[in-house]
C-alpha positions in Angstrom: 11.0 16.1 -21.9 7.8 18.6 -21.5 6.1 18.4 -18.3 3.2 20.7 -19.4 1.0 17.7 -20.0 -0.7 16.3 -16.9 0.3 12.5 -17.2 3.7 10.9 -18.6 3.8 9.9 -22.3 2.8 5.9 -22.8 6.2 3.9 -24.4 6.8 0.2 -24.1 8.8 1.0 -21.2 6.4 2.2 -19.0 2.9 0.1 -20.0 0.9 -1.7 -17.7 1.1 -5.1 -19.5 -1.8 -6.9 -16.7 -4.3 -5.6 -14.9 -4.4 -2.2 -16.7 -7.1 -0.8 -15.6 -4.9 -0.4 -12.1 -2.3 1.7 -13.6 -2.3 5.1 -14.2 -0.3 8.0 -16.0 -1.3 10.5 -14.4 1.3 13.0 -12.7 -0.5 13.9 -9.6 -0.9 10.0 -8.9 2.6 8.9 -9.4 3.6 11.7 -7.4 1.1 11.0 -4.9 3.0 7.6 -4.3 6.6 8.8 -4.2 5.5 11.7 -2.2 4.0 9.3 0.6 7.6 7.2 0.8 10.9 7.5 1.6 12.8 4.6 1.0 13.2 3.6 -2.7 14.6 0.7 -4.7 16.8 2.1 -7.7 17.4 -1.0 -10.4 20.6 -0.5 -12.9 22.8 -2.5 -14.6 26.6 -3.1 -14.5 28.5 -5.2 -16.7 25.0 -7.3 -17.5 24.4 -8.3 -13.9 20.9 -6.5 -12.7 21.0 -4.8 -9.1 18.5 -3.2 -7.4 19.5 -1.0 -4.6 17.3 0.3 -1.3 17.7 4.0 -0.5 16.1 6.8 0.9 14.8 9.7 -1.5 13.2 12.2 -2.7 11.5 14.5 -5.4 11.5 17.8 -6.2 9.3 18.7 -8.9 10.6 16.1 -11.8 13.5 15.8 -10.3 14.1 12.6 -8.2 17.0 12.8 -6.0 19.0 10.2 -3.4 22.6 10.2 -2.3 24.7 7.6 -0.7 28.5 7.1 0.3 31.3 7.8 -2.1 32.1 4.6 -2.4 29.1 2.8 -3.2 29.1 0.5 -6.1 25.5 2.1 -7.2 26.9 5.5 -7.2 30.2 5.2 -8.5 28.6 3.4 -11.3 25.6 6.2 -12.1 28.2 8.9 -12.0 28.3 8.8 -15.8 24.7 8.8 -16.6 22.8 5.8 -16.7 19.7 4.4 -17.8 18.2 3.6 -14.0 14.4 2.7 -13.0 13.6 3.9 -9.5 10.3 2.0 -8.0 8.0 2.6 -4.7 5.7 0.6 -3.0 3.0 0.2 -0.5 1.5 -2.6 1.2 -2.1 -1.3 2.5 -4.1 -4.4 2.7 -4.1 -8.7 2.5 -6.9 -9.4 0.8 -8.2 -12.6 1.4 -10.5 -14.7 -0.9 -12.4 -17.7 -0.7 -9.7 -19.7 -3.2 -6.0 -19.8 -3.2 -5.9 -18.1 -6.8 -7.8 -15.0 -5.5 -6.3 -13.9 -2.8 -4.7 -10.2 -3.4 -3.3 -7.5 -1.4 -4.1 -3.8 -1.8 -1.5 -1.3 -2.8 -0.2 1.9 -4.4 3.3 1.7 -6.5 4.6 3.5 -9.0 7.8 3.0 -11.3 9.7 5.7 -13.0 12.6 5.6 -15.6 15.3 8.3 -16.6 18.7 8.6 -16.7 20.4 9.4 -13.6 23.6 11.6 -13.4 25.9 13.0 -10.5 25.2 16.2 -9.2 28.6 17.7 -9.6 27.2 21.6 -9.5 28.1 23.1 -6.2 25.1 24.9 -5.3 23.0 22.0 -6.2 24.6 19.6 -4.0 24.6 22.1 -1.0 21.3 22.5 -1.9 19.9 18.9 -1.9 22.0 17.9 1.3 19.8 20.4 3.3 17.0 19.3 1.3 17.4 15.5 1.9 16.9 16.7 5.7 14.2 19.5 5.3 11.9 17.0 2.4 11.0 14.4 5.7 11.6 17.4 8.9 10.6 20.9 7.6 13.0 23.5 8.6 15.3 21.2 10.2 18.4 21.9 8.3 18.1 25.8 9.9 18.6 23.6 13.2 21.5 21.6 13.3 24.9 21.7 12.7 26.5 23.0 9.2 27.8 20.4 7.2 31.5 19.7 7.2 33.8 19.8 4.0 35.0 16.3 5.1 31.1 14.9 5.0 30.1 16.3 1.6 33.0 15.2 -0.1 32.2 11.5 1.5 28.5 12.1 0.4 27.7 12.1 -3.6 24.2 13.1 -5.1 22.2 11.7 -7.7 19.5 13.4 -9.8 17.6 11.5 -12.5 14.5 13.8 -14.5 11.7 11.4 -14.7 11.2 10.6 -18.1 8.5 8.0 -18.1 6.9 6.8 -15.2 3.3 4.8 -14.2 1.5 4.1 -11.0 -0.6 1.2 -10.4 -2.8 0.8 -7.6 -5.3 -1.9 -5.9 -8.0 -0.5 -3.2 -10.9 -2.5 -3.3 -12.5 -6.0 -1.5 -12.4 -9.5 -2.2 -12.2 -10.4 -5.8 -13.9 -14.0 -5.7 -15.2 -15.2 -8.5 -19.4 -15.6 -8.7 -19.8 -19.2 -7.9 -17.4 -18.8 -4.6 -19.1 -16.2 -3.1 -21.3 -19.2 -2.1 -18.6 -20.9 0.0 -19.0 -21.3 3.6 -15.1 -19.8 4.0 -14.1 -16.6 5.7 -13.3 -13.9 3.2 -12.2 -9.9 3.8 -9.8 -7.6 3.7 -7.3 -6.9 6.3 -5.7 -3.5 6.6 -2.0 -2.6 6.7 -0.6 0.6 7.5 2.6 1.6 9.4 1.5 4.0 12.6 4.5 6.5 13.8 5.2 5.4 17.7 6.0 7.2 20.8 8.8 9.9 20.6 11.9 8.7 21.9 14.6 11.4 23.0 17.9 10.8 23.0 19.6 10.8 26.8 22.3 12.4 26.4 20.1 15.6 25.5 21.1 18.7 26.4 18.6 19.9 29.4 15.6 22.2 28.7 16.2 21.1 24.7 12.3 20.7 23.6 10.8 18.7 20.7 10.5 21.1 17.7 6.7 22.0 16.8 7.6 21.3 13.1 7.9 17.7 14.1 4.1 17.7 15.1 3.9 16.2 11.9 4.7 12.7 13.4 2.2 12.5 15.8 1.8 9.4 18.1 -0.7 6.7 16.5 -0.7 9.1 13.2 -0.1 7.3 9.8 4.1 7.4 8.7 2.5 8.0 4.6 0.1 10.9 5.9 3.3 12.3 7.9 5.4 12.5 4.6 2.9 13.5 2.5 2.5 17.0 4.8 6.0 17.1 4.6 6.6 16.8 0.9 3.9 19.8 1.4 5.9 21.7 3.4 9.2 21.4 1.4 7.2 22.5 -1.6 6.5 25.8 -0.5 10.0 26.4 0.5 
């Protein structure tokens, strides 16, 4: 599939069907909403029973990537290269209206389809088990401990190319229709985000170990989506 164009081609796969105007094509704002998560939802198929699976991820360039355990019944099954649909969300607002039928909630999602196959090169799966570390702490693989030929033969990689993808988004007020605006009721938005806490150290740490600077990127009271969004950055220009 090209990628020279700057939104994803339109199919019956990927349409918005309601609320269109909501959605968009647009590379930079699908990417904007992957970029801003790290746990995923990957939906397949086996033997006609539908499963959708949670997982952490993450993208590099068109490439969306997520590993697992061996064993898992979602892996074991994508090995061969299989039609998947990986989806994001986030909740950024209730949004409540002045009837039942109008209340809302604000949002960004995005949905992408492909075909996801097992990374079975060896340099690419060294390369995107350092990467699922350095994508959400940059530099942090150069830190820690190599990893051992016992956990990346336990560990199995999947890459799937989007092919198709859409993001659909909400970010405004109350919706109510005209005659309700009228109503003596309570009406507004009320805003959701998920706010990084305070640090944490382990207590077994070795003494006069110090909290890496690259880490500043979770500050205290800062915003978890702003937090991977500078390190999606980060990884990029690695």
């Amino acid at each position: 599939m090209s990628t020279d164009t700057a939104t994803y081609p339109v199919t019956p796969r990927n349409r918005v069907k309601r609320l269109h105007e909501r959605g968009s094509y647009d590379r930079a704002a699908v990417h904007a909403v992957l970029d801003a998560a790290m746990l995923c939802h990957v939906a397949y198929v086996i033997d006609g029973q539908p499963y959708a699976t949670p997982t952490l991820f993450w993208r590099k360039g068109e490439t969306l990537y997520w590993h697992g355990s061996s064993a898992s019944r979602m892996l074991r099954h994508l090995k061969a290269g299989v039609p998947a649909c990986l989806t994001v969300a986030h909740l950024d607002g209730l949004v409540l209206a002045r009837s039942g039928f109008n209340h809302s909630a604000n949002y960004r999602s995005a949905m992408c389809f492909g075909t996801a196959r097992l990374v079975e090169d060896a340099g690419e799966k060294a390369e995107a088990m350092a990467d699922v570390v350095d994508r959400f702490y940059p530099g942090r693989s150069a830190l820690v401990r190599p990893i051992t030929a016992q956990e990346a033969k336990a560990t199995t990689i999947i890459a799937m190319t989007i092919e198709e993808a859409a993001a659909k988004v909400r970010a405004k007020g109350v919706g109510d229709d005209e005659a309700d605006f009228a109503l003596p009721i309570w009406a507004g938005v009320i805003p959701v985000t998920t706010v990084i806490g305070a640090v944490e150290p382990c207590s077994r740490l070795v003494p006069g170990v110090e909290r890496p600077e690259t880490l500043s990127i979770f500050p205290e009271g800062g915003r978890l989506d702003d937090a991977l969004l500078a390190g999606q950055r980060a990884y990029e220009k690695t």
